[in-house]
C-alpha positions as CSV (number, residue, x, y, z in Angstrom):
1,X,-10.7,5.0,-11.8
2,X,-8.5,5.8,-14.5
3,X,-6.1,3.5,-16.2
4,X,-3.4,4.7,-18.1
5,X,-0.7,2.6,-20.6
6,X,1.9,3.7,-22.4
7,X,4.6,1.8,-24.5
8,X,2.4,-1.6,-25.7
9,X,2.5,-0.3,-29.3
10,X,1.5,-4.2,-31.4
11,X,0.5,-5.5,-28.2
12,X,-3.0,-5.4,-27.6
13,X,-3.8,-8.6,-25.7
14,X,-1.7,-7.4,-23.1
15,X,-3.1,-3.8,-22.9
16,X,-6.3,-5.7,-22.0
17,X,-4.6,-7.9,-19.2
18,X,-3.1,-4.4,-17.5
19,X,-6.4,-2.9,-17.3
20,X,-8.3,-6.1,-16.2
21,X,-5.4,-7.5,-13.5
22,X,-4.9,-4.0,-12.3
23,X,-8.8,-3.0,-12.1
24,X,-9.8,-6.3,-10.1
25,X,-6.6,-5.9,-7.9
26,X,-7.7,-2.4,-6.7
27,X,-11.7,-3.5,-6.2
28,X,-10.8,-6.6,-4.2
29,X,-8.9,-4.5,-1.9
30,X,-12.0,-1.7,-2.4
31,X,-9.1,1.1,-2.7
32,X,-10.6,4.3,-3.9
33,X,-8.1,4.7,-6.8
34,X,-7.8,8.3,-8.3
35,X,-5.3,6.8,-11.5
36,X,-3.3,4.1,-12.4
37,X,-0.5,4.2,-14.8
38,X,1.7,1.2,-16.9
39,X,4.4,2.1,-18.8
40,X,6.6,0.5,-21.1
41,X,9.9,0.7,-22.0
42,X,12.5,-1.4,-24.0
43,X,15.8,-0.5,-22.9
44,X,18.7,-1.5,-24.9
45,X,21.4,-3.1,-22.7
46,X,24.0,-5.4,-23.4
47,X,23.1,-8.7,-25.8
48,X,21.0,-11.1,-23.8
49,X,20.3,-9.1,-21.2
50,X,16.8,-8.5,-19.4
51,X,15.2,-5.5,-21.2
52,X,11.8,-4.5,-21.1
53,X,10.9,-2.5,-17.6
54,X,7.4,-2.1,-16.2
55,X,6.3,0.5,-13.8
56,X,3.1,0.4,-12.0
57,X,2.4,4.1,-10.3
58,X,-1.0,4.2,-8.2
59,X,-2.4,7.7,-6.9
60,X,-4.8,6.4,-4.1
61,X,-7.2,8.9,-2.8
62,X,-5.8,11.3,0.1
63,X,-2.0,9.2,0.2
64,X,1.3,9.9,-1.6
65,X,1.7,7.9,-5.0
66,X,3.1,4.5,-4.9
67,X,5.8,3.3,-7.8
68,X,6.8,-0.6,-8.4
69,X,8.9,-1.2,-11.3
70,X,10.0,-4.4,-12.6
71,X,12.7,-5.4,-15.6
72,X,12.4,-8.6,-17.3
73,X,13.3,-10.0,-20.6
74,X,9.3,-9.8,-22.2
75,X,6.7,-7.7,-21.8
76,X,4.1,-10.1,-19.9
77,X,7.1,-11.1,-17.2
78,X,7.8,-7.5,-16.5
79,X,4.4,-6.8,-15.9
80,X,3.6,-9.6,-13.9
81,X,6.5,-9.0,-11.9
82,X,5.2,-5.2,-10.8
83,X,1.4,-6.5,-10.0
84,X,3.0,-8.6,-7.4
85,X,5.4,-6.4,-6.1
86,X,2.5,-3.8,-6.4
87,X,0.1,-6.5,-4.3
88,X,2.5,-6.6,-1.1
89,X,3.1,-2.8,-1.5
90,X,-1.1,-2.5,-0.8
91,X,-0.8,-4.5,1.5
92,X,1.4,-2.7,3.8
93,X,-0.4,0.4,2.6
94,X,-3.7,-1.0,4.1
95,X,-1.6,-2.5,7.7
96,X,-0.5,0.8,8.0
97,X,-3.9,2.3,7.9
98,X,-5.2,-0.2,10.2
99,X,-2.8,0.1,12.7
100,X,-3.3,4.0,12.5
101,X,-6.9,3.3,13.0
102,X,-6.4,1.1,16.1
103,X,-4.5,3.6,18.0
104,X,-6.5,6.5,16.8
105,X,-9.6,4.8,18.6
106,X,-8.3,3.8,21.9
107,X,-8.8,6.4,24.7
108,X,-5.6,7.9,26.2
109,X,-4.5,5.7,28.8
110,X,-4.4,7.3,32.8
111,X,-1.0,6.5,34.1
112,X,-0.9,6.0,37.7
113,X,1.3,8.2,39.7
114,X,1.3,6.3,43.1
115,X,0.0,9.2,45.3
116,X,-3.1,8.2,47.6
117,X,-5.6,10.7,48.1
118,X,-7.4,11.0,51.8
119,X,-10.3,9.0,52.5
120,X,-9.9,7.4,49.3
121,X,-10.5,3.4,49.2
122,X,-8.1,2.5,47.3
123,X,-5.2,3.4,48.9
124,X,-5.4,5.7,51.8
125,X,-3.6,6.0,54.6
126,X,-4.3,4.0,58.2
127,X,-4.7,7.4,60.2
128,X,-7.8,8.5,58.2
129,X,-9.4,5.5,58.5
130,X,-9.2,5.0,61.6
């Protein structure tokens, strides 16, 4: 798995937190990750005004990319703040597999059409069987 950051120039105690956070979130969920990429940027809005933006984007093998960002007023909050948005995003990634799973294995179902066949038991008429 590849981890990517961009924009943590000065900050390298949080570069290790990304790469940590984000590595054990993907193994405890054993997601087959092709890259991961943080990036940074400080946008400058009005005075006093939430700033810094964080977005996660995961490439998972054999899916479409998903992208959570996050703005908050320092760098930690925003990031923290896209890992959990990024945690209920996998999860509904991995219900919708399951639930693609569960209907992939069940047989097609026979749908009765209410027609009795002769000399059948289960529902034939009283002439034949007599």
């Amino acid at each position: 798995m590849r981890i990517g950051i961009s924009g943590l120039r000065g900050r390298p105690g949080l570069g290790v937190e990304v790469v940590t956070r984000l590595s054990s979130l993907l193994e405890r969920r054993r997601l087959t990750s092709v890259s991961v990429r943080a990036a940074f940027s400080d946008e400058d809005g009005p005075r006093g005004s939430m700033a810094i933006r964080c977005a996660l984007t995961v490439r998972l093998g054999g899916a479409r990319a998903i992208r959570i960002e996050h703005t908050s007023g320092t760098y930690g909050a925003a990031f923290r703040g896209a890992l959990s948005s990024l945690k209920r995003q996998l999860e509904c990634h991995a219900q919708r597999g399951r639930r693609r799973a569960r209907y992939r294995a069940c047989p097609p179902r026979m749908e009765s059409t209410g027609v009795s066949v002769p000399g059948d038991a289960r529902g034939g008429s009283s002439e034949e069987a007599a």
